[in-house]
C-alpha positions in Angstrom: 5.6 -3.1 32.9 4.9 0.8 32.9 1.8 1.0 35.0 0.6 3.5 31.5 0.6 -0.1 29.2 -1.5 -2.0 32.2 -4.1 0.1 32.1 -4.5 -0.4 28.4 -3.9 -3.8 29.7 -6.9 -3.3 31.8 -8.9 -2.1 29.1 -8.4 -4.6 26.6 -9.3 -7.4 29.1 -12.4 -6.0 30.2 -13.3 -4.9 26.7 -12.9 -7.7 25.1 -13.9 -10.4 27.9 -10.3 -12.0 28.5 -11.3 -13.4 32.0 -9.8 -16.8 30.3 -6.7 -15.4 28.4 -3.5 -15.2 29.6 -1.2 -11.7 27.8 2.0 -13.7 26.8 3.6 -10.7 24.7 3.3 -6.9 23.9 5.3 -4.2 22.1 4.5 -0.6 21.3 5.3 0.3 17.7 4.6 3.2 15.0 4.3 4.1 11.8 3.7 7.1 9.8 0.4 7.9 7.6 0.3 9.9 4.4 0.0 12.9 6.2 3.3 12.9 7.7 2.2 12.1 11.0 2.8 9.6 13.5 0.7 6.9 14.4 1.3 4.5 17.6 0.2 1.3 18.4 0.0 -0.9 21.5 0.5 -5.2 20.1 -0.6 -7.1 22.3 -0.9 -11.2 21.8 -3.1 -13.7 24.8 -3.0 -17.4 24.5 -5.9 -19.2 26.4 -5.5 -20.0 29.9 -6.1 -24.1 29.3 -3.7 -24.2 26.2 -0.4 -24.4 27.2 1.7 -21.4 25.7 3.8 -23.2 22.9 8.0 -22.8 23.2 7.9 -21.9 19.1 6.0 -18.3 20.0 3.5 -20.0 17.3 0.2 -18.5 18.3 -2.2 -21.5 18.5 -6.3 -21.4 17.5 -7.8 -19.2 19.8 -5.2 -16.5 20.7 -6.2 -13.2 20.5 -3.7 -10.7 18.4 -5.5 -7.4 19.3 -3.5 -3.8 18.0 -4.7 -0.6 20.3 -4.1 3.1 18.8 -2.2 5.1 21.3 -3.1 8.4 19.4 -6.8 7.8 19.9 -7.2 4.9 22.1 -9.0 3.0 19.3 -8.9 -0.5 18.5 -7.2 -1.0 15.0 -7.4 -5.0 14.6 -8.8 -8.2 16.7 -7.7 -11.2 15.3 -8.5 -14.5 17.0 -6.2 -16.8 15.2 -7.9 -19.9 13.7 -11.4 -18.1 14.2 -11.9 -19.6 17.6 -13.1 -16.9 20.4 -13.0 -18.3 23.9 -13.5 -14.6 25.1 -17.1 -13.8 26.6 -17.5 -10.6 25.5 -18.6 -8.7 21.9 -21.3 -11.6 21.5 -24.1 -10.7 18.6 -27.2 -12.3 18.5 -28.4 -10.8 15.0 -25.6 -10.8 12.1 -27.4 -8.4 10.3 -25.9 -5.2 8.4 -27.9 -2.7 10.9 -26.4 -3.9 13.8 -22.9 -4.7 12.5 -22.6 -1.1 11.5 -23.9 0.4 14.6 -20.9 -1.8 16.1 -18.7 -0.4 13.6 -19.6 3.1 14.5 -19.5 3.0 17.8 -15.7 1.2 18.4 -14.6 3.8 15.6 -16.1 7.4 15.6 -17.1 6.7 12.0 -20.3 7.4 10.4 -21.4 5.0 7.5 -21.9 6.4 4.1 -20.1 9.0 5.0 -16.7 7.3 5.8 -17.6 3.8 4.8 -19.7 1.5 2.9 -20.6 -1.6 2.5 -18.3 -3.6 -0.4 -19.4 -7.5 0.0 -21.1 -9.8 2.4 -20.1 -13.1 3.2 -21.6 -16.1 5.4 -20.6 -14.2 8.9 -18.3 -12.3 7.3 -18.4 -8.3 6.5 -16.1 -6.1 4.0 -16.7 -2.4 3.9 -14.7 0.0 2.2 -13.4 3.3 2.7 -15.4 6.6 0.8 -15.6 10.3 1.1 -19.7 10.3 1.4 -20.2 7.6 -0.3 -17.4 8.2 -3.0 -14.5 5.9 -3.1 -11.3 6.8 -1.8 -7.3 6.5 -3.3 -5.4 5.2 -1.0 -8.1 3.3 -0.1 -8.9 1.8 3.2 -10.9 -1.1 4.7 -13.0 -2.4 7.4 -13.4 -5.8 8.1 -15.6 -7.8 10.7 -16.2 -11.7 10.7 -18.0 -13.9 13.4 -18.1 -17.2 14.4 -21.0 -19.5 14.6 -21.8 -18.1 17.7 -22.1 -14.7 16.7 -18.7 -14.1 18.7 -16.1 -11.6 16.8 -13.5 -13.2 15.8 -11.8 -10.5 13.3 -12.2 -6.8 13.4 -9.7 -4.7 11.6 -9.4 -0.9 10.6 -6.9 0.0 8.0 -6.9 3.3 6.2 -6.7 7.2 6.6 -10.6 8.4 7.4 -9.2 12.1 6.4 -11.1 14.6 8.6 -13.7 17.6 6.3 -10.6 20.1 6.3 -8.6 17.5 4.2 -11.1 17.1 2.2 -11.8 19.6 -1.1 -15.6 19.3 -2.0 -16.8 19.8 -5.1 -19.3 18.4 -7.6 -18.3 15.9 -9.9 -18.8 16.8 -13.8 -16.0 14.5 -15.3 -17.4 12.1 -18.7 -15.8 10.2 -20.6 -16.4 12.8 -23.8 -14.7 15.2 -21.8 -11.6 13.4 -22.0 -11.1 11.9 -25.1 -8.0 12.5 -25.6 -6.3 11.6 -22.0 -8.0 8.7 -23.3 -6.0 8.5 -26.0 -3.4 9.3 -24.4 -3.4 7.0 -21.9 -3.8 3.8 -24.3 -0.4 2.5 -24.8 1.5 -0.4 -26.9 2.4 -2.9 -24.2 3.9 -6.4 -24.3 2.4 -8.7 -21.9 3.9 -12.4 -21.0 1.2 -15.0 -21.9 2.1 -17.8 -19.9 -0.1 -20.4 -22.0 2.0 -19.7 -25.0 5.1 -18.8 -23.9 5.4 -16.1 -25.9 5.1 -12.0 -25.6 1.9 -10.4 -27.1 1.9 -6.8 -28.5 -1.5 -5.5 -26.4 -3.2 -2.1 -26.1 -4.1 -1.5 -22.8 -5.2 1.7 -20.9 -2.7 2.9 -18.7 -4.9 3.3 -15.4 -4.9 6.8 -14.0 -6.8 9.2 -11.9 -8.0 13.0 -13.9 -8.7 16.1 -11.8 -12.3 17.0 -11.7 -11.3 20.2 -13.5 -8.9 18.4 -16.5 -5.7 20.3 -15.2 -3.7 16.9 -14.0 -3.1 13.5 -14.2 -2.7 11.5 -11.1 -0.7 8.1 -12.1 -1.5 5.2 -9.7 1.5 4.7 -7.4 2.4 3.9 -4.2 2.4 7.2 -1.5 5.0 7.7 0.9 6.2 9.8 3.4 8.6 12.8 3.3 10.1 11.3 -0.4 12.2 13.6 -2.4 12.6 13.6 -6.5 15.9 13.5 -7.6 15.4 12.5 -11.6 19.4 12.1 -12.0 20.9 9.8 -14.1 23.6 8.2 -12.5 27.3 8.6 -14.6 30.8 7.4 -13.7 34.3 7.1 -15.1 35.8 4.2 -13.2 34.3 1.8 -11.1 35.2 0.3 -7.3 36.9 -3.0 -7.2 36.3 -3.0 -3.4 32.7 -5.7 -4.0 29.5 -4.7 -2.2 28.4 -6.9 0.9 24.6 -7.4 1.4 24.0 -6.4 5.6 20.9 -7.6 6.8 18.4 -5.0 7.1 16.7 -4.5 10.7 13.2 -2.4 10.7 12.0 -3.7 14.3 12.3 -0.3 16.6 12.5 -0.2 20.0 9.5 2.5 21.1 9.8 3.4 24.8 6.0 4.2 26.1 7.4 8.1 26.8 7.7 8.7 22.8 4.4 7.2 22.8 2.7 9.6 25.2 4.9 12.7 24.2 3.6 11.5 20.2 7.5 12.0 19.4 7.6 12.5 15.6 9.0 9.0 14.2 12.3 9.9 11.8 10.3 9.0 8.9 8.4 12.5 9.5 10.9 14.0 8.5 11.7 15.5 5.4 15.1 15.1 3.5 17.6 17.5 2.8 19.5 18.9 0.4 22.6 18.0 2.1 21.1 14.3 2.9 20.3 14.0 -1.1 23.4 14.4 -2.1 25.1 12.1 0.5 22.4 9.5 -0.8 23.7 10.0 -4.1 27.2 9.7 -3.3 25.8 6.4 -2.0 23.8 5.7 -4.9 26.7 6.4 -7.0 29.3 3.9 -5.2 27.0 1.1 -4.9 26.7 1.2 -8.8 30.2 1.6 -9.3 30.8 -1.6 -7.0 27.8 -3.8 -7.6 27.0 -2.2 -11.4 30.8 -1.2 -13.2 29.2 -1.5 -16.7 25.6 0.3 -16.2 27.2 3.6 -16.0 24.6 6.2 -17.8 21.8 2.9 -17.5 20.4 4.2 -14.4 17.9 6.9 -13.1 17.9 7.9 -9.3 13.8 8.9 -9.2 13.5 9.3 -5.6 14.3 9.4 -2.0 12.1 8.5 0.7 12.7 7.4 4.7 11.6 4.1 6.0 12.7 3.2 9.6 16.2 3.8 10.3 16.7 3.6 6.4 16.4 6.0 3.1 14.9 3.9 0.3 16.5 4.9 -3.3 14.3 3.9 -6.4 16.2 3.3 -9.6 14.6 3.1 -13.0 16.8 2.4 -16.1 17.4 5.0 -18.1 16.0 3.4 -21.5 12.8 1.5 -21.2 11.2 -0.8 -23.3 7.5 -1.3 -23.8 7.3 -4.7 -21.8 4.4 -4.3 -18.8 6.8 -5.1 -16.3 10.2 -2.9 -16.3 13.4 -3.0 -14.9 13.9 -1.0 -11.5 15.6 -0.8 -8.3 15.4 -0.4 -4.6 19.2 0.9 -2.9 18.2 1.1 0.8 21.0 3.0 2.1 22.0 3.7 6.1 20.8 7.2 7.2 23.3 8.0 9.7 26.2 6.7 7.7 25.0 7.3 4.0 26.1 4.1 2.6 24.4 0.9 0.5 23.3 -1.5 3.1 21.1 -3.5 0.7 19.3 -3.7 -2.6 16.3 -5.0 -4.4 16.6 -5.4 -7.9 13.5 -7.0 -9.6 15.9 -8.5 -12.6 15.3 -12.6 -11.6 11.8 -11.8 -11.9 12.3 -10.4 -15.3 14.7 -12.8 -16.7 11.7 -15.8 -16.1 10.4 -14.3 -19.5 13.6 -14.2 -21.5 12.9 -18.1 -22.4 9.2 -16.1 -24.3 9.2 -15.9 -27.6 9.9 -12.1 -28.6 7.1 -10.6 -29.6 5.7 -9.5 -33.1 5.3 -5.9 -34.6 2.1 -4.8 -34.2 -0.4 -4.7 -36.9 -3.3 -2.8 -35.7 -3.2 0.5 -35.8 -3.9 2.6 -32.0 -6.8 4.0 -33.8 -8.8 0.8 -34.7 -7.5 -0.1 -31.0 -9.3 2.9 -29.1 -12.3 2.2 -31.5 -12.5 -1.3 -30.4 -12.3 -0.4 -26.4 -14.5 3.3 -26.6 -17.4 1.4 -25.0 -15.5 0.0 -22.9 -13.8 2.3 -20.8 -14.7 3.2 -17.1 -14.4 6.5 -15.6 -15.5 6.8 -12.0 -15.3 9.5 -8.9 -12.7 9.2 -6.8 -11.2 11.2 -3.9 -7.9 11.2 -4.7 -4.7 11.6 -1.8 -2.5 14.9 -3.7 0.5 15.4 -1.9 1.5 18.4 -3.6 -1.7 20.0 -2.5 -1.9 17.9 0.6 -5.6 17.1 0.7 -8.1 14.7 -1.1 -9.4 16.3 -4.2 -12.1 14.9 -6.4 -11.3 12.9 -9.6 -12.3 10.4 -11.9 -10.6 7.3 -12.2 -9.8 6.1 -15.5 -9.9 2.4 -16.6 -10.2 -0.7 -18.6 -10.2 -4.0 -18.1 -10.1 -5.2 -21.7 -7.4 -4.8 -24.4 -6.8 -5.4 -27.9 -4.3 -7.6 -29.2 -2.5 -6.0 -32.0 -1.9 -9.0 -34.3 -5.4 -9.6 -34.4 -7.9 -7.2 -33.3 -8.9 -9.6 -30.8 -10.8 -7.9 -27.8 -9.6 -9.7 -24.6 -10.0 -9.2 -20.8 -6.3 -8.2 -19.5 -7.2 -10.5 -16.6 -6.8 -14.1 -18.4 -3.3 -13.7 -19.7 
């Protein structure tokens, strides 16, 4: 063991009172945030000293599962795994919200209100979520902290971004809903949704969810970030297909991080952005993985993006013509990045094909109009810090929503959540 890793060793022992513990396994890994950089971490797992360690590399009740940040020396997670703690340190007499977020700001460099608030309270249990002075945050992160009977800790995790002020454009929300009328409009679309008690599709209006600059210039959709992606928007188009058939390789994502790229903070390949040259070779990929696993969907497909993950470059897929169905056909291509071929795919058509056996649904009878006028007191617009990658900081929005739609065979108001 690198005498660097037992002096976080050290620490975590002392830190966390692990007199009794025994460490049975470690591993350094990283990742990459959604500001491109990279982030490394310290696992580290200890069984208690009276439980013998089990030959399955189960973890049994009362190991501790604790994660370190190597970029800041932070704790990110303590798990002890059943909620048992026979560690004799981080004992609280009080389980009151005072102390607990003194606690918080102390093991993080976090202020509350101003980075994080309080979202529920359990029986020992604590969930605060991440805000930009007291403003909610997309992507959002969390805090959570949970005791045992005791008052020992026997969860504390950290997940989210915590963007310092420089990331962060200020500015005073004056959004309303009046102001947006029609985004609003807009935004409500004709969508059928799977009812699972009768088997059948249902033509619904429903708001399609979305975040609105605070000065009315853009519409943020909700999505998934990631790193370093690239937009291709390229409908994929052949002559003749491959009768050489594709063959499935499993995909390996664990990395082996040596503790020097951990102290030098050596940029993970995910950092970094792709090519021109590496686009096109991921379409060439794209392309032959169609023609072998796809022959007849020539023209069906859309290449949207690139993006990196791992040793891998992730190709989403979209079909060409969509219908108006909430869930739509897509696709994942994950494709080698030093040899630019198909390795894998994930194609989301099983899960689609469970609703072929519903009934098809019926044309609409109510009008969008009687629709919005049916939902206009129902719609929610709150402030938001949104993540922009094009500008690269958090700017303030509101977010658009509604929980409620209208079924347009009957005018029936119903709460999206029951279908």
């Amino acid at each position: 063991m690198d005498d660097r890793i037992k002096e976080f060793i050290r620490g975590l022992r002392e830190k966390f009172g692990l007199d009794s513990y025994d460490l049975v396994r470690y591993n350094l890994g990283r990742t990459v945030n959604i500001f491109n950089e990279t982030l490394y971490t310290l696992s580290t797992e200890w069984v208690p000293q009276h439980i013998p360690i089990p030959e399955d590399d189960l973890n049994p009740d009362g190991t501790a599962v604790i994660e370190l940040d190597l970029n800041n020396g932070k704790v990110k997670s303590v798990i002890f795994v059943g909620g048992k703690s026979f560690a004799k340190s981080v004992l609280f007499d009080h389980l009151d919200t005072k102390t607990i977020v003194q606690w918080i700001e102390k093991e993080t460099g976090l202020t509350y209100q101003q980075h994080f608030q309080l979202q529920k309270e359990g029986d020992r249990e604590f969930l605060f979520r991440e805000c930009i002075d007291g403003v909610d945050v997309s992507p959002s992160g969390m805090i959570e902290v949970s005791f045992d009977a005791e008052g020992k800790l026997t969860m504390f995790t950290v997940h989210g971004q915590f963007p310092a002020q420089q990331q962060i454009r200020k500015e005073i929300y004056n959004l309303s809903l009046e102001k947006i009328d029609d985004v609003i409009k807009a935004q409500l679309q004709l969508i059928e949704f799977p009812v699972d008690a009768k088997k059948q599709l249902v033509p619904i209006y429903g708001l399609e969810e979305a975040y609105i600059t605070n000065d009315q210039t853009k519409i943020i959709p909700f999505e998934f970030i990631v790193n370093s992606y690239a937009t291709v928007d390229k409908i994929m188009s052949w002559d003749t297909s491959l009768d050489e058939p594709f063959v499935r390789k499993e995909i390996q994502l664990l990395e082996e991080i040596t503790i020097e790229e951990a102290s030098s903070r050596e940029p993970s390949p995910e950092a970094f952005p792709i090519t021109k040259e590496e686009q096109e070779k991921c379409i060439t990929a794209v392309d032959n993985f169609l023609r072998q696993e796809y022959p007849q969907d020539a023209d069906k497909w859309i290449l949207k993006t690139l993006h990196r993950h791992k040793q891998y470059v992730y190709a989403t897929l979209k079909m060409e013509k969509q219908d108006n169905r909430i869930f739509q056909r897509k696709m994942t291509v994950i494709i080698d990045s030093k040899h630019f071929y198909a390795v894998n795919y994930i194609d989301n058509l099983p899960m689609l094909e469970m609703f072929n056996q519903f009934q098809k649904a019926e044309t609409a009878t109510i009008e969008k109009d009687v629709a919005y006028d049916k939902l206009k007191d129902r719609f929610e617009l709150k402030p938001y810090y949104v993540y922009d990658t094009s500008q690269e900081q958090y700017i303030l929005c509101g977010k658009l929503d509604c929980v409620y739609g209208v079924n347009a065979l009957t005018g029936e108001v119903i709460a999206l959540n029951e279908l």
